[in-house]
C-alpha positions as CSV (number, residue, x, y, z in Angstrom):
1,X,0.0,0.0,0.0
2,X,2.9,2.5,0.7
3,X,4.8,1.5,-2.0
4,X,2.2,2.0,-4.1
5,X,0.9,5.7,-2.7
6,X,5.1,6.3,-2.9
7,X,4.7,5.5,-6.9
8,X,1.9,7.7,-7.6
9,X,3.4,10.9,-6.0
10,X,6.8,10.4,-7.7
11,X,4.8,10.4,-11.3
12,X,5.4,13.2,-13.1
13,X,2.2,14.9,-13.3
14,X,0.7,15.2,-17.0
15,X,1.1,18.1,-19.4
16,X,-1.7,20.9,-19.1
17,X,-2.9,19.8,-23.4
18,X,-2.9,15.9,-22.2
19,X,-5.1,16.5,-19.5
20,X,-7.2,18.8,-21.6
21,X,-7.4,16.0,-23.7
22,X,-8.1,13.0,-21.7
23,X,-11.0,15.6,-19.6
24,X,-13.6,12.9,-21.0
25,X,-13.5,10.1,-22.9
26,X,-14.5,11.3,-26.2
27,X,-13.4,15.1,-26.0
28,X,-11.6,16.7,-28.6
29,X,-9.0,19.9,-27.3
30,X,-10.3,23.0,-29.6
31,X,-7.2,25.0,-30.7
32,X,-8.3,28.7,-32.2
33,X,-5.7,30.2,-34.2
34,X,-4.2,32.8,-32.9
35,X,-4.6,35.8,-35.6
36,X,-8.4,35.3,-35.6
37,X,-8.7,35.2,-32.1
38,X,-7.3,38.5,-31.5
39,X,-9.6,39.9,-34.5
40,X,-11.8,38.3,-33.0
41,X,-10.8,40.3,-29.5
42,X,-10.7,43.5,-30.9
43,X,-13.9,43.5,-32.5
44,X,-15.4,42.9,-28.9
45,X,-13.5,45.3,-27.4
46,X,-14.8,47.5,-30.6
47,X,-18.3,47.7,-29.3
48,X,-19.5,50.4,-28.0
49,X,-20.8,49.8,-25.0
50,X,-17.3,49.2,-23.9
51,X,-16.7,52.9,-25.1
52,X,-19.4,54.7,-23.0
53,X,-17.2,56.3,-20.7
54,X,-14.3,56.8,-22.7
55,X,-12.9,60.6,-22.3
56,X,-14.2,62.9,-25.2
57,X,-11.7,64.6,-27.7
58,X,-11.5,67.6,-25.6
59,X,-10.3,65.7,-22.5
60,X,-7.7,63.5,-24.6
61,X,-6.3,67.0,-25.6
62,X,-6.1,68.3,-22.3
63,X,-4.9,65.2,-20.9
64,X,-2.0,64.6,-23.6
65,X,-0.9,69.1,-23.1
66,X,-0.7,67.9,-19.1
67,X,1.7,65.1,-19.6
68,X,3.5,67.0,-22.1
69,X,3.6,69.8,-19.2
70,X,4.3,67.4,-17.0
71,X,7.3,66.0,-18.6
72,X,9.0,69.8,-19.4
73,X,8.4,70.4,-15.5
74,X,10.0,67.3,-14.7
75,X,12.9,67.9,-16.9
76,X,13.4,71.2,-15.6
77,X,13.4,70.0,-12.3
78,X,16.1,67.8,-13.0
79,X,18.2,70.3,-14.0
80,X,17.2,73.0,-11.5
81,X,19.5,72.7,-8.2
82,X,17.2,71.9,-5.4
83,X,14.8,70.0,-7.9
84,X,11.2,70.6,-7.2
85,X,11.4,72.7,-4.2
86,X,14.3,75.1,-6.1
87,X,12.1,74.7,-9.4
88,X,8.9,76.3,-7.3
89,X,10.8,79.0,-6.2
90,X,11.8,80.0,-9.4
91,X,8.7,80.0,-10.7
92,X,7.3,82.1,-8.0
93,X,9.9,84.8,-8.7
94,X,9.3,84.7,-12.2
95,X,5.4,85.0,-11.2
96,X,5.9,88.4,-9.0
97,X,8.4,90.2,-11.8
98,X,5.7,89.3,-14.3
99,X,2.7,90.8,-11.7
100,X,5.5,94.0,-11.0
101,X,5.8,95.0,-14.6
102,X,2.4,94.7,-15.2
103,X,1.6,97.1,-11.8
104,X,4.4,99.6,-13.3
105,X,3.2,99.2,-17.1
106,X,-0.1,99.4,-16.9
107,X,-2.6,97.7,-19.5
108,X,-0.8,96.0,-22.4
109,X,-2.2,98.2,-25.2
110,X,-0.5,99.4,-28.2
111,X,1.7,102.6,-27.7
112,X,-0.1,105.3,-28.9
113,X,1.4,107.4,-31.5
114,X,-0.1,110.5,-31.9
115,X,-3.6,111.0,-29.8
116,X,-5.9,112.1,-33.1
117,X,-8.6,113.1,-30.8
118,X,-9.0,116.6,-29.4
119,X,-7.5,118.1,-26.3
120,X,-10.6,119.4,-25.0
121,X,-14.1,117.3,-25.0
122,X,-16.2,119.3,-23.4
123,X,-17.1,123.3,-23.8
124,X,-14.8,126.0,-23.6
125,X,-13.3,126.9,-20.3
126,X,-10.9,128.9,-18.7
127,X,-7.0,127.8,-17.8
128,X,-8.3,128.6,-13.9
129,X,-11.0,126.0,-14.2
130,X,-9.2,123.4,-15.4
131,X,-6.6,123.5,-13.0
132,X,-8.6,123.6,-10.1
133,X,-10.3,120.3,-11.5
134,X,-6.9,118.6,-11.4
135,X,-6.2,119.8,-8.0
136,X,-9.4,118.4,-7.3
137,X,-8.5,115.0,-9.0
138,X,-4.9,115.0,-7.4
139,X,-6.7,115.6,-3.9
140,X,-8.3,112.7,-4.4
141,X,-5.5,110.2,-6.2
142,X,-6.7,110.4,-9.6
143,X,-3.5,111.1,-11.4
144,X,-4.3,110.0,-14.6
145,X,-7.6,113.0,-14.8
146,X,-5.6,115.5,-12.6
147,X,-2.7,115.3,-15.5
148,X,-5.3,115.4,-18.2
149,X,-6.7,118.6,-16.9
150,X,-3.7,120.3,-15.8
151,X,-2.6,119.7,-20.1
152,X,-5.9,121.5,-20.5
153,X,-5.1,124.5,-18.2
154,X,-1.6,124.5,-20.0
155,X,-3.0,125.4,-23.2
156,X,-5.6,127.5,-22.6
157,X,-3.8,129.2,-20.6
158,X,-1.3,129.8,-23.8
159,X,-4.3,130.4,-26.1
160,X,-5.6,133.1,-22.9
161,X,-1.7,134.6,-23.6
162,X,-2.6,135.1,-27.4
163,X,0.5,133.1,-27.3
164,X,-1.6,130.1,-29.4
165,X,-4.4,130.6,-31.8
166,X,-7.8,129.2,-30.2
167,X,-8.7,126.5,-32.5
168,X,-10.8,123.8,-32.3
169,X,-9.8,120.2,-32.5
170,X,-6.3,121.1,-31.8
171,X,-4.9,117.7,-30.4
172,X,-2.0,117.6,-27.6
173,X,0.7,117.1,-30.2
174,X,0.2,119.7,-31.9
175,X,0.0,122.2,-28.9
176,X,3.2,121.2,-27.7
177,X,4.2,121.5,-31.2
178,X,3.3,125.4,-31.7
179,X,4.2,126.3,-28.0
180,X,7.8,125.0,-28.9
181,X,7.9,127.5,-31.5
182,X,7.1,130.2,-29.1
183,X,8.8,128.9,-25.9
184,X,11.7,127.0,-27.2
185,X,13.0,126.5,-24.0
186,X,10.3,124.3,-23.1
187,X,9.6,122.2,-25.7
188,X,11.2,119.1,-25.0
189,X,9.0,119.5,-22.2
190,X,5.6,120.0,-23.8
191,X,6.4,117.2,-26.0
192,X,7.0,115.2,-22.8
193,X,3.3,116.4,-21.2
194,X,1.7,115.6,-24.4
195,X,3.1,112.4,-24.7
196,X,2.0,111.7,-20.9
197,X,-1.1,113.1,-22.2
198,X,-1.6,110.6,-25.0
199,X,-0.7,107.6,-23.1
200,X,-3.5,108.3,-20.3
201,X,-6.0,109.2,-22.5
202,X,-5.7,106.8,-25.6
203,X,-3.4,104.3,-24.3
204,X,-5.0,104.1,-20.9
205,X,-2.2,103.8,-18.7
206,X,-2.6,105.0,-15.4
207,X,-0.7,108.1,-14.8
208,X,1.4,108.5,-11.6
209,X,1.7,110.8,-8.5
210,X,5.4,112.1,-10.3
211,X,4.4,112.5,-14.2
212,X,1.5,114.3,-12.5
213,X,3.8,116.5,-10.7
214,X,6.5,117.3,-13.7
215,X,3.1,118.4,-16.2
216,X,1.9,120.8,-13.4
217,X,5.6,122.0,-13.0
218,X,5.5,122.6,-16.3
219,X,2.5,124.5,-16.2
220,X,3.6,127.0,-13.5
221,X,6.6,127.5,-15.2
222,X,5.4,128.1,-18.6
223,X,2.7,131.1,-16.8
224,X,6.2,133.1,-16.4
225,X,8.4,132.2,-19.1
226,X,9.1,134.8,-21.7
227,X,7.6,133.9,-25.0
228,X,10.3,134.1,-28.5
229,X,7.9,136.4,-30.6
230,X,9.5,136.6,-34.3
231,X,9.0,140.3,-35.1
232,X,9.2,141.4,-39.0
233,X,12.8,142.6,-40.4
234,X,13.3,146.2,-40.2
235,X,14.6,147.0,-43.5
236,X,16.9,150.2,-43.5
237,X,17.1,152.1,-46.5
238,X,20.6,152.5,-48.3
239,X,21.4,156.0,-49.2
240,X,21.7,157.0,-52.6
241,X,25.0,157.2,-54.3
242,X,26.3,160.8,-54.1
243,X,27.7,162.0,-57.6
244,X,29.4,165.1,-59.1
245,X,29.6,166.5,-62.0
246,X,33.2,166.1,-64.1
């Protein structure tokens, strides 16, 4: 008896196809090929109830930019020294110089080139008025309107001096143009307040407590400079050529 239970656990046991084989006394082992099988595997898995919750186009997209950003970010924190923790600081420094220049730039607009609008929107008044609306404005913070109406009091105040032509229309540019003529001294300067002018009022930048300040320097300074009149030649006669008889 234990020679013969000795006999039966030292037989090798039987391949996995024999024993699929001899599972009953007339059954055949069924072999598939193995090319139509998988055909036949892929057009299961084809169906689309195995597709219902499959991510839409838009999420593959999103999905394949992450992993793409994902992979740059781990690159870069490879080669970063301090790897993630140095690569987060870096980014957070780059983050605030982006936020400062945009707090010092204002709005990214296009530069304005030369404001075609004209200087003054509403009805005529005097050089007085209009600065004591920008010290009103500058009271209150508003740089950008106090330096828009302290360009204002500028020119009238020129026009008031006869030393500009009232005209209507007449844009900042060309103010500061035709009070260089007459105040040479000052023109870099009005072409400075003008172009301070343009950028607030087409470019909408926010002006600042100190451009504020130079334009109404400007203005104070200008209601005591000496204007360069050009005054007509003075043409002297030439005396007539004395001559004697022979």
């Amino acid at each position: 008896m234990t020679g013969g239970l000795a006999h039966t656990l030292l037989r090798p046991a039987a391949a996995p196809h024999r024993v699929a084989a001899l599972a009953g006394d007339n059954d055949v082992p069924v072999t598939t090929p193995r090319l139509p099988a998988r055909e036949d595997a892929e057009r299961e898995l084809s169906r689309q109830e195995y597709h219902e919750h499959d991510p839409g186009l838009l999420q593959r997209v999103l999905d394949w930019i992450w992993d793409r950003v994902s992979d740059l970010l781990s690159t870069a924190a490879q080669a970063t020294p301090g790897g993630w923790v140095g690569l987060t600081v870096l980014l957070i420094v780059v983050v605030l110089l982006v936020i400062a220049l945009r707090l010092r730039l204002g709005k990214l607009r296009p530069e304005p080139t030369t404001g075609s609008a004209s200087l003054f929107t509403e009805g005529p008044r005097s050089a007085a008025d209009h600065r004591a609306a920008g010290e009103t404005h500058a009271a209150a913070g508003r740089w950008s309107e106090a330096l828009q109406e302290r360009m204002r009091a500028m020119v009238r105040a020129l026009e008031e001096r006869a030393l500009l032509d009232p005209r209507p229309g007449r844009t900042a540019d060309e103010a500061a143009t035709e009070a260089g003529h007459v105040l040479p001294e000052h023109a870099g300067q009005l072409h400075a307040a003008a172009r301070a002018f343009d950028e607030v009022t087409y470019a909408d930048r926010p002006a600042d407590q100190a451009t504020y300040l130079r334009v109404r320097d400007l203005d104070t300074a200008l209601q005591h400079a000496t204007p360069h009149l050009s005054r007509p030649e003075t043409r002297v006669p030439s005396a007539a050529p004395r001559g004697g008889n022979a």
